[in-house]
C-alpha positions as CSV (number, residue, x, y, z in Angstrom):
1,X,-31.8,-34.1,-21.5
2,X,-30.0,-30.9,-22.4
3,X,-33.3,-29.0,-22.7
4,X,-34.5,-29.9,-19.2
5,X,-31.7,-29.4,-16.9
6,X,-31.4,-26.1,-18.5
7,X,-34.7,-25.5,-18.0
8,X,-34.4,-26.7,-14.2
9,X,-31.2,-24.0,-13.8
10,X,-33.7,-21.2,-15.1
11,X,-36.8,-22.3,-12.8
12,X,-34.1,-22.7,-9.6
13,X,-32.9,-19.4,-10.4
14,X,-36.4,-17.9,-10.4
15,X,-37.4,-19.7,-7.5
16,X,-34.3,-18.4,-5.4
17,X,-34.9,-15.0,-7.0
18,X,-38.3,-14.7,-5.8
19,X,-37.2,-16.1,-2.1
20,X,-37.5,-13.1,0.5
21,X,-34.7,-12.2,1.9
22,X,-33.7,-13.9,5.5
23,X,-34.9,-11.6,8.6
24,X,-30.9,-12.4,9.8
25,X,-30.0,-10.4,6.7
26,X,-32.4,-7.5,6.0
27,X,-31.9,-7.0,10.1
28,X,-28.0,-7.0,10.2
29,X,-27.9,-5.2,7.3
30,X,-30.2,-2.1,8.7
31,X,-27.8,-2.8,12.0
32,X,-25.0,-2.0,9.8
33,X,-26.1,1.5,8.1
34,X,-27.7,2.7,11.0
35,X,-24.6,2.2,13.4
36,X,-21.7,2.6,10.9
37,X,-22.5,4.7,8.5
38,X,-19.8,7.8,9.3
39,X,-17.5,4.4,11.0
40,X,-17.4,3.6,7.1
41,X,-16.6,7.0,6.1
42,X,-14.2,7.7,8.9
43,X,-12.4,4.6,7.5
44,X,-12.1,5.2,4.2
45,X,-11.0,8.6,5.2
46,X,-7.8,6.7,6.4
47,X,-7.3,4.3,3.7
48,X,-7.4,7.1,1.2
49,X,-4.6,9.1,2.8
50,X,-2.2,6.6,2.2
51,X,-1.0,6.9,-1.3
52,X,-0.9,3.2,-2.7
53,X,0.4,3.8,-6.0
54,X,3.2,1.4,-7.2
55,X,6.3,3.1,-7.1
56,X,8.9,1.2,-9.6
57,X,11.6,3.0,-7.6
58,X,10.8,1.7,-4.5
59,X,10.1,-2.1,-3.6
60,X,6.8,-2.8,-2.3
61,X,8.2,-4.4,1.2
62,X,9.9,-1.0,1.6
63,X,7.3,1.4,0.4
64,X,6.4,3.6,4.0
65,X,2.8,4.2,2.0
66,X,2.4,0.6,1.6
67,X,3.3,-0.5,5.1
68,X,1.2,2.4,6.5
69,X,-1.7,1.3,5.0
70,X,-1.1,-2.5,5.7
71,X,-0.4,-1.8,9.6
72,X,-3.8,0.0,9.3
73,X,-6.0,-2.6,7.8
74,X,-4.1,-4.6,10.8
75,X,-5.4,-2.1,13.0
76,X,-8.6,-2.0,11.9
77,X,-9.1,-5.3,11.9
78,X,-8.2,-5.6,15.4
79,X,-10.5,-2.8,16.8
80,X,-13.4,-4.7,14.9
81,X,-12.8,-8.0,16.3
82,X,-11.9,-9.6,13.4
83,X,-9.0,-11.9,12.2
84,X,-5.6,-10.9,10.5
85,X,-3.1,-12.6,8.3
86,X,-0.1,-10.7,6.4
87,X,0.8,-12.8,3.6
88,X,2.8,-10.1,1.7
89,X,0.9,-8.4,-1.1
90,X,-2.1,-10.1,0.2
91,X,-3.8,-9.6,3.3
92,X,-6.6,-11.8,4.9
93,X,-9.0,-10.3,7.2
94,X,-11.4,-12.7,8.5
95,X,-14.9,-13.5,10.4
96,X,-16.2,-16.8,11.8
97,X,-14.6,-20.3,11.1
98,X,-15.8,-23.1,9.0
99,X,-14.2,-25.7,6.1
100,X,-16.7,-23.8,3.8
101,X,-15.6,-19.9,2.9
102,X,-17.2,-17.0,1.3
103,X,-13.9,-14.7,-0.1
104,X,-14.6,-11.4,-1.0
105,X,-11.7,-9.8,-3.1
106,X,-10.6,-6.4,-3.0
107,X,-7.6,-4.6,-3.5
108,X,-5.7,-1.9,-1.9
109,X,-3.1,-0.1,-4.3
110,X,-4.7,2.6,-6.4
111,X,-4.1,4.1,-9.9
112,X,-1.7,7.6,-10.5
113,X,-3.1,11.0,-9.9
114,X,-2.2,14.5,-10.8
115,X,-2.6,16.3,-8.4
116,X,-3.3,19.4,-10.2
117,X,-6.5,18.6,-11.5
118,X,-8.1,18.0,-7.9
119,X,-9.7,20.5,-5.9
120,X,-7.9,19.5,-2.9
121,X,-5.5,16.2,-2.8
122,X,-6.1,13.8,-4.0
123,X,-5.1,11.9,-0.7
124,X,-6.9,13.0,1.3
125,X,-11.0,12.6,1.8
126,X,-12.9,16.2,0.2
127,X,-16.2,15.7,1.7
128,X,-16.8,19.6,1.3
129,X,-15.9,20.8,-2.6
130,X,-18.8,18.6,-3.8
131,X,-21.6,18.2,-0.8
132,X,-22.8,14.8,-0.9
133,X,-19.7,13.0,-2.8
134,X,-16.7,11.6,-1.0
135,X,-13.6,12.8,-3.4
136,X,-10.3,10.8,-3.4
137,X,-7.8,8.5,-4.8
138,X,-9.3,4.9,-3.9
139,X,-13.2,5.7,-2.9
140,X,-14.5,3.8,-5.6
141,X,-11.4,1.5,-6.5
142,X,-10.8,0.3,-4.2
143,X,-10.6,1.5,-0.5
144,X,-14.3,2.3,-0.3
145,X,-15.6,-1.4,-1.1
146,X,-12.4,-2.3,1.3
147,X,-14.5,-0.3,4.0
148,X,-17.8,-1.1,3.4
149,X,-16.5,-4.8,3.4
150,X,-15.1,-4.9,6.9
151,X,-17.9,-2.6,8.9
152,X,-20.4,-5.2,7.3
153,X,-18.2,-8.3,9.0
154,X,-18.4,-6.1,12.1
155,X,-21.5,-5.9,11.8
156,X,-22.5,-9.5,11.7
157,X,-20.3,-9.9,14.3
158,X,-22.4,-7.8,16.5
159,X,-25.2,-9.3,15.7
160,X,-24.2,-12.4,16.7
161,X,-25.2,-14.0,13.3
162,X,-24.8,-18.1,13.2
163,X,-22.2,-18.6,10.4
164,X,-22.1,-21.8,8.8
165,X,-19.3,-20.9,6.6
166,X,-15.8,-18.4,7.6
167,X,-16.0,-15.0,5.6
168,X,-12.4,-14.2,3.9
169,X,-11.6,-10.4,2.9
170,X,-8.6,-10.5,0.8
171,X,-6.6,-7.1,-0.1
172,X,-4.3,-7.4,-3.0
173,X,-1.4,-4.6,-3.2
174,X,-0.9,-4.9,-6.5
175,X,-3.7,-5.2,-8.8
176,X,-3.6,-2.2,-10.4
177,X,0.3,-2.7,-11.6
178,X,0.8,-6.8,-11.4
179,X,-0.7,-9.6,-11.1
180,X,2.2,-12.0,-10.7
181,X,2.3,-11.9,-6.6
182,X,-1.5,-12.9,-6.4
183,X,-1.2,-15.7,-8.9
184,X,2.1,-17.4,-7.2
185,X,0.1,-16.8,-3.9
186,X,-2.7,-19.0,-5.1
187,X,-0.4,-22.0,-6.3
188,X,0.0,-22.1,-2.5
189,X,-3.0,-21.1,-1.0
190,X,-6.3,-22.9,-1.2
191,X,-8.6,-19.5,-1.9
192,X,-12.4,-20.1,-1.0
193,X,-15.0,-21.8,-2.8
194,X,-17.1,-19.6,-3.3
195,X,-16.2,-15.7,-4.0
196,X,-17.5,-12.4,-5.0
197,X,-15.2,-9.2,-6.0
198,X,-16.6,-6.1,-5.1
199,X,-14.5,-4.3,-7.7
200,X,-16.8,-3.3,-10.8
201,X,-20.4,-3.0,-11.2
202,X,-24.0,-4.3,-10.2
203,X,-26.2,-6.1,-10.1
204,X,-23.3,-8.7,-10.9
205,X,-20.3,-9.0,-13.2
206,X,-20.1,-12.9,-15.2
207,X,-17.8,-11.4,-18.4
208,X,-14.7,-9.3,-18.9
209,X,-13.3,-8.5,-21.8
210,X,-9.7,-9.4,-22.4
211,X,-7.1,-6.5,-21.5
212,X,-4.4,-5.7,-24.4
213,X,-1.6,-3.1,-25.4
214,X,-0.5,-2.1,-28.5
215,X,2.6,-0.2,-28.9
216,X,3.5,1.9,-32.3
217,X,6.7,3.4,-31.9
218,X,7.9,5.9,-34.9
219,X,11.6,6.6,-34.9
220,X,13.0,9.9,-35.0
221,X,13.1,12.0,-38.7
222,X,14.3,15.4,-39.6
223,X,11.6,17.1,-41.5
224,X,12.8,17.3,-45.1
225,X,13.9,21.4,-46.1
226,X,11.2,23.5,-47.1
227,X,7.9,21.4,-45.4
228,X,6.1,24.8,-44.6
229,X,4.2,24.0,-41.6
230,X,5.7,20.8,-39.3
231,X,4.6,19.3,-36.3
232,X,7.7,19.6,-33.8
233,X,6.2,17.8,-31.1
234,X,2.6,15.7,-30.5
235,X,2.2,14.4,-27.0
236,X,-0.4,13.1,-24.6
237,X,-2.4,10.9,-21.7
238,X,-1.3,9.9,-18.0
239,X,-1.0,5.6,-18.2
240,X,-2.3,2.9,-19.7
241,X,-5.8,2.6,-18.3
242,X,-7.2,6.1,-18.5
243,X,-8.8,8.0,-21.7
244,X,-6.4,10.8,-21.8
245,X,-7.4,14.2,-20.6
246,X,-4.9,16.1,-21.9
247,X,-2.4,16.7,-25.3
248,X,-0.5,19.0,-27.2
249,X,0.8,19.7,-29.9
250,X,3.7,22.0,-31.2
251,X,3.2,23.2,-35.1
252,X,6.5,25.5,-36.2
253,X,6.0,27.8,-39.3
254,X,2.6,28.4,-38.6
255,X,0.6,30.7,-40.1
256,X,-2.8,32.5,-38.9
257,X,-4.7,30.9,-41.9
258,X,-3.4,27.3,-40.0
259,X,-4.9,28.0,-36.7
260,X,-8.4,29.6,-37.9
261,X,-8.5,26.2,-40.0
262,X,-8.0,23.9,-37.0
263,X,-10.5,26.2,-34.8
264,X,-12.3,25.9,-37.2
265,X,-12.4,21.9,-37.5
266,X,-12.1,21.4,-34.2
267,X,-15.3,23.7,-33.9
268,X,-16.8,20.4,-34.7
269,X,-16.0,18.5,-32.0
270,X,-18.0,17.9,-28.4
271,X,-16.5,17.6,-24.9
272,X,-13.1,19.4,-26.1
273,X,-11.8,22.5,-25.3
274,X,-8.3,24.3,-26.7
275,X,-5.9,27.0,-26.0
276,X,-3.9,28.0,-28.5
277,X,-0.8,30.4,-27.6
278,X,1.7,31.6,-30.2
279,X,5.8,32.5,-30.0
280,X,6.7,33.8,-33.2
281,X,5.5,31.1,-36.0
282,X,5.5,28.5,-33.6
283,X,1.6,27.3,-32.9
284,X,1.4,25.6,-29.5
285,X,-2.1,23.7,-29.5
286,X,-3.5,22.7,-26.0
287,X,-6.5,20.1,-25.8
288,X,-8.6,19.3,-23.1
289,X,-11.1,16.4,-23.0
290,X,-12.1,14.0,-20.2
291,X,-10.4,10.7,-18.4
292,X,-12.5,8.6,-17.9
293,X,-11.0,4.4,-17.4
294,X,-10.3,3.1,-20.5
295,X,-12.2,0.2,-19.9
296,X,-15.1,2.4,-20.8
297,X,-14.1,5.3,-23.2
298,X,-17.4,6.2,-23.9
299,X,-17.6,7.8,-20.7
300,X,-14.3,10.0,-21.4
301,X,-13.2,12.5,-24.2
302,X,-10.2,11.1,-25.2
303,X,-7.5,14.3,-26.3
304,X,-5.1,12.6,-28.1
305,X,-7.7,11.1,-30.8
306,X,-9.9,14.7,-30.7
307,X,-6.6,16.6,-31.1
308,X,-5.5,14.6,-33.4
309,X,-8.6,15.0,-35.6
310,X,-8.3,19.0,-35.1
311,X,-5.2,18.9,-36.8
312,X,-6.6,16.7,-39.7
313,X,-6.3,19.6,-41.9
314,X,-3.6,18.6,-44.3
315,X,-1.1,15.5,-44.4
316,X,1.7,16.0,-41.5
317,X,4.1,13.3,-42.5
318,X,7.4,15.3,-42.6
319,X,8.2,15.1,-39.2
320,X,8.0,12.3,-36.9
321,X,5.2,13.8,-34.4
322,X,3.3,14.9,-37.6
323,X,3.5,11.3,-38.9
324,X,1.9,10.1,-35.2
325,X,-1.0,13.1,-36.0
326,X,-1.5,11.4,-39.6
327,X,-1.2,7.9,-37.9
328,X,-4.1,8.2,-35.1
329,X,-6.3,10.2,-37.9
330,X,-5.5,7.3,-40.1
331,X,-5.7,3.8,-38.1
332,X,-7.9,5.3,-34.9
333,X,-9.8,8.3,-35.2
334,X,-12.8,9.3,-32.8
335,X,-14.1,6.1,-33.0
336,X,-13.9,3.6,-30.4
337,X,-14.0,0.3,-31.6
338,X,-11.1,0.5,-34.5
339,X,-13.1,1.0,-37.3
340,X,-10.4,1.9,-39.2
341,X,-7.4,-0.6,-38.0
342,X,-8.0,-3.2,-41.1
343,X,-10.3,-5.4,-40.0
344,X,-9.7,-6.0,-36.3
345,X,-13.3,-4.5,-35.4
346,X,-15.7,-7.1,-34.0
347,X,-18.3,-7.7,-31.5
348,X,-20.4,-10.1,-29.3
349,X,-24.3,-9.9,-28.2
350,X,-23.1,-10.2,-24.4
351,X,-19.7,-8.9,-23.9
352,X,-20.3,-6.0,-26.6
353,X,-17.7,-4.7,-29.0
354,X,-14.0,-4.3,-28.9
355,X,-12.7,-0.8,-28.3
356,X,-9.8,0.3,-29.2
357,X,-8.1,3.7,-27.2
358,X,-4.8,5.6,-27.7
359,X,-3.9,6.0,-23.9
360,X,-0.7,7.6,-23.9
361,X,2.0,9.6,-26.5
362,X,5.3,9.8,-25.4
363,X,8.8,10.4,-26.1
364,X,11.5,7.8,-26.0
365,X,14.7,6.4,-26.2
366,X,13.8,4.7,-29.5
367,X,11.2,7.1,-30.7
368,X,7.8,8.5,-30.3
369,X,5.8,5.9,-28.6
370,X,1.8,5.6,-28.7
371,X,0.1,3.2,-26.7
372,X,-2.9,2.1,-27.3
373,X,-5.4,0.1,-25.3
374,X,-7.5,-2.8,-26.4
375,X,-10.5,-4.4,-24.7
376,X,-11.8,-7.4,-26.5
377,X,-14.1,-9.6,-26.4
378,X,-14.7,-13.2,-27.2
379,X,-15.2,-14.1,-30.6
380,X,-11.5,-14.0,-32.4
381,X,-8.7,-16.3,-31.5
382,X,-5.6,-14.2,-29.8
383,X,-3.4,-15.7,-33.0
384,X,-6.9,-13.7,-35.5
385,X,-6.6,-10.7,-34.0
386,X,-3.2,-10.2,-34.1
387,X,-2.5,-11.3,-37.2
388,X,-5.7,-8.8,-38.3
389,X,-3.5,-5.6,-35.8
390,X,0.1,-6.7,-37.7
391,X,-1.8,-6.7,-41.1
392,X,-3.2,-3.4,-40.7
393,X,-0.3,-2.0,-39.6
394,X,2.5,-3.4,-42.1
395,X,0.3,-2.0,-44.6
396,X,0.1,1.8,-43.6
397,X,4.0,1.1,-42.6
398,X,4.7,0.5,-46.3
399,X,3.3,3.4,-47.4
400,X,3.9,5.8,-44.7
401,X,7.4,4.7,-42.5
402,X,9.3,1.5,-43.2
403,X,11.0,2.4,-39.8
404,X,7.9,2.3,-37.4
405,X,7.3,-0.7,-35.2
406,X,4.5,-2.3,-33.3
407,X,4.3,-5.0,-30.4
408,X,0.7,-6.3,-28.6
409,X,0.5,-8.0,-25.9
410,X,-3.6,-9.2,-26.1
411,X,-5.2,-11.0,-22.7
412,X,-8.0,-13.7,-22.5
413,X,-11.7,-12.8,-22.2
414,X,-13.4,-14.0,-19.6
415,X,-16.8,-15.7,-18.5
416,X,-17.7,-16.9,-15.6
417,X,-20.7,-19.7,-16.4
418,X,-20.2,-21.3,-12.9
419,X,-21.8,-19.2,-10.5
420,X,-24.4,-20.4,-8.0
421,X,-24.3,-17.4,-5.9
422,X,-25.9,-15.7,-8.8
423,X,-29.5,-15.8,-7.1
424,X,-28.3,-14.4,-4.0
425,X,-27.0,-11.6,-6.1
426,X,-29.8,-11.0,-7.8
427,X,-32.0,-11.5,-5.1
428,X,-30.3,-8.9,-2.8
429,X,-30.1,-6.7,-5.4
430,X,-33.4,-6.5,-6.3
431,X,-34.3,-6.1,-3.0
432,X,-32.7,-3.1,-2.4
433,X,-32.8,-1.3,-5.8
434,X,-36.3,-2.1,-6.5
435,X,-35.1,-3.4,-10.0
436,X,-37.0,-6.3,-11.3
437,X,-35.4,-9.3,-12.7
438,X,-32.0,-7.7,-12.6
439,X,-29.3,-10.2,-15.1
440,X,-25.8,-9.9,-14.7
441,X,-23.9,-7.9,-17.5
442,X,-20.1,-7.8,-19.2
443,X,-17.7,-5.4,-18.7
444,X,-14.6,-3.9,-20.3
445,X,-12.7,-3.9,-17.2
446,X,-10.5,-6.8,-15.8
447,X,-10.7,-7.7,-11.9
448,X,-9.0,-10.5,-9.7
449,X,-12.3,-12.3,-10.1
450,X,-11.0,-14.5,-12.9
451,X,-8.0,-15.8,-10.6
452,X,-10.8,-17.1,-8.1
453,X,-12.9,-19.9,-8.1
454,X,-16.6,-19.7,-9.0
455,X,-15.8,-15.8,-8.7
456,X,-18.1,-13.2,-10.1
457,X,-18.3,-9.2,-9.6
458,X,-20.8,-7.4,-7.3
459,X,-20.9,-3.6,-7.5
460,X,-19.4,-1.0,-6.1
461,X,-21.1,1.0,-9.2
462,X,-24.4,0.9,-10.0
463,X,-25.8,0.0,-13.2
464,X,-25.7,3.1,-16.0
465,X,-23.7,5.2,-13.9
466,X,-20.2,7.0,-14.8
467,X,-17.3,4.8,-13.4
468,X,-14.9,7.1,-12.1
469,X,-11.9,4.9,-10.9
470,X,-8.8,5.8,-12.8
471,X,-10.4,9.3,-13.6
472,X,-9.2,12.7,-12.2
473,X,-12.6,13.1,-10.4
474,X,-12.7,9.8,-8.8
475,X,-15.3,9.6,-6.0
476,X,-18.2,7.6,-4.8
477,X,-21.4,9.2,-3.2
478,X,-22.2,9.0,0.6
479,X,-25.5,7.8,-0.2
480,X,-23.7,4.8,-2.3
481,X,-21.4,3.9,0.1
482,X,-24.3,3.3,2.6
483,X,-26.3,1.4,0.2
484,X,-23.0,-0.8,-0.3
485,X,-22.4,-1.5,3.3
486,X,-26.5,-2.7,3.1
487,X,-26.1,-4.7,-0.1
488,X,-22.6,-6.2,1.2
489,X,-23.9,-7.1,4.7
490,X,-26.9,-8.9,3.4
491,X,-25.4,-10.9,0.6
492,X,-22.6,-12.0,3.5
493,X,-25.3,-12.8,5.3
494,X,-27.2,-14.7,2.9
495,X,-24.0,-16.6,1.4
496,X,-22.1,-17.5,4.9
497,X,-25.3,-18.4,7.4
């Protein structure tokens, strides 16, 4: 009995696969590029200016950003034709009405920036440094899928499309920094039944891998007299979720013979660059890789593990930054999947192997602080893996700093195995890609779609290509975008009529 209803899911899902798409949805959808393609843009343009980052100094009901960009989504809304409700950190924009609902979930806030490293701000939409890509804080996480979300409502408005089932945008303001708003506002709120997050990748998103943080904190030492060569100061990364672009490191009683050995090691390396400026005998070492989100490091070059490795030319542990070089070279490396962090390595045949990332190397209060970011996928209990993270860490803690502490915090995985808008999905998919038999995939990241029922991801990235949320060279293409506004109009479409 087991063997044929699982062979009747397979042959539905072929059947619905190989189903055309309506004529209401290939027609609306065409409606939608060809009439709102620079609407969409000009929109975004709007959403991007506001700067949504969480602010821990400001509460979110008084942040101006925030309300500016709330009272616009209210605006917008309005000049579409389409419904509004303020809930708070969640807003509702709406289409149609109906006891059955299609919710699409986005959010609104937006990862930090430095400004620095953009060509022009980050804030505001560069459609001219890079012809053909729309630059800016937001375009691919989230405000352009925010966009391309409502002019494909407004365009099934137009069109006058029979709806059998109300279309529900949500916005969350707070994804990026906490999750607690959206999960009291669904104790009270009965979400839809059916949703889709347009928040990751194509041709659809069933798996994430559980989000976690580790936290090594070595407390401050005075190198012992006479240590030659000490490492005065070791820093790096931006936050938690991006593969760090940038570190440093500070080496006093240098020598020339030092330096021509790290260039020379560091020689080695791929994707890194370093400066290295001198003020007496202190060696100032500069790296410079590439953020990319830490969900996917393989996409970055992460500086604090490269530099880190440029300095493996002797043992550092007489000072407490030196220790933190000697500590990376020794637990982490250049590796991504913690190879070398006891025996916490492990993989799965869909979600793919853990990875393991330092993130961020600070200063503190109690000491020098490394984060470390963890993406994990099923296949260990959360009580195995961190028993396998405190075992492999007492251990080098014995022999190298009695002193140093750890905490983890280590999320869920998740799978989402009850999906029937899967064909639809696919179907659309397909039908604008031209990819055959498309099959949804895993990812490292973590969206809202595991707070939603029967939820599962749908683009805005396409399959193979570079995520660049949470980079420093975040953008999406106007020739994406468009294809988005197709794909989304469609699939709403196909799910609601």
């Amino acid at each position: 009995m087991i063997k044929r209803l699982a062979l009747a899911t397979t042959l539905a899902f072929a059947t619905a696969h190989a189903a055309p798409l309506s004529s209401d949805a290939t027609a609306t959808a065409r409606y939608a590029r060809q009439t709102y393609g620079e609407k969409v843009i000009e929109s975004l343009a709007n959403m991007v200016s506001f700067n949504t980052v969480a602010d821990q100094k400001v509460p979110f009901e008084k942040n101006p950003q925030h309300i500016g960009f709330k009272r616009f989504i209210k605006q917008e809304a309005s000049r579409l034709g389409l419904d509004f409700t303020d809930h708070g950190y969640i807003m509702v924009v709406g289409l149609g009405e109906g006891k059955e609902r299609v919710g699409v979930i986005t959010h609104g806030d937006v990862q930090p920036v430095d400004p620095g490293k953009w060509k022009q701000s980050p804030f505001k939409l560069d459609r001219s440094s890079e012809p053909g890509l729309l630059l800016g804080r937001g375009t691919e996480d989230d405000k352009g899928p925010i966009a391309t979300a409502m002019y494909a409502m407004k365009a099934i408005k137009d069109r006058n499309v029979l709806l059998k089932k109300r279309i529900e945008l949500y916005i969350y303001m707070a994804e990026e920094s906490d999750w607690v708003p959206l999960e009291a506002f669904l104790k009270t709120h009965t979400p839809p039944q059916t949703n889709i997050t347009i928040d990751a990748e194509y041709p659809a998103v069933t798996a994430e891998k559980g989000w976690g943080a580790v936290r090594v904190t070595l407390p401050d030492m005075a190198p012992a007299p006479g240590s030659g060569a000490v490492i005065q100061s070791f820093t790096g990364g931006f936050f938690d979720s991006q593969i760090p672009e940038d570190a440093r490191a500070v080496i006093d009683n240098a020598d020339p013979a030092l330096e021509l050995a790290i260039r020379t090691r560091a020689a080695q390396q791929k994707g890194m660059s370093y400066q290295y400026a001198w003020q007496g005998t202190r060696l100032t070492v500069t790296g410079k890789g590439l953020a990319a989100h830490s969900s996917k490091p393989e996409d970055g070059v992460n500086a604090i593990a490269m530099l880190a490795d440029a300095l493996d030319v002797q043992h550092w542990g007489a000072s407490q930054a030196g220790m933190m070089v000697d500590f990376v070279n020794d637990m982490i490396g250049t590796g991504l999947q913690g190879e070398r962090f006891g025996k916490i390595a492990y993989s799965d045949d869909f979600m793919g192997p853990m990875t393991v990332s330092p993130t961020t190397l600070k200063a503190s209060d109690t000491g020098l602080v490394l984060g470390i970011n963890l993406r994990r996928p099923r296949g260990k209990t959360t009580a195995q893996l961190t028993s396998e993270i405190n075992q492999a860490f007492d251990a080098w803690k014995a022999e190298n700093q009695p002193r140093a502490t750890l905490a983890a915090q280590i999320g869920e995985p998740w799978i989402q195995d009850k999906a029937p808008q899967l064909p639809t999905l696919m179907k659309v998919f397909s039908h604008y890609t031209g990819v055959k038999d498309p099959q949804p995939v895993s990812v490292g990241g973590g969206t809202n779609s595991r707070l939603f029922p029967r939820a599962v991801s749908f683009g805005p990235t396409m399959p193979g290509k570079v995520y660049t949320g949470h980079s420093e060279h975040e953008h999406m293409t106007e020739k994406q975008l468009l294809l988005n506004l197709e794909m989304y109009t469609a699939v709403l479409v196909e799910l609601a009529k």
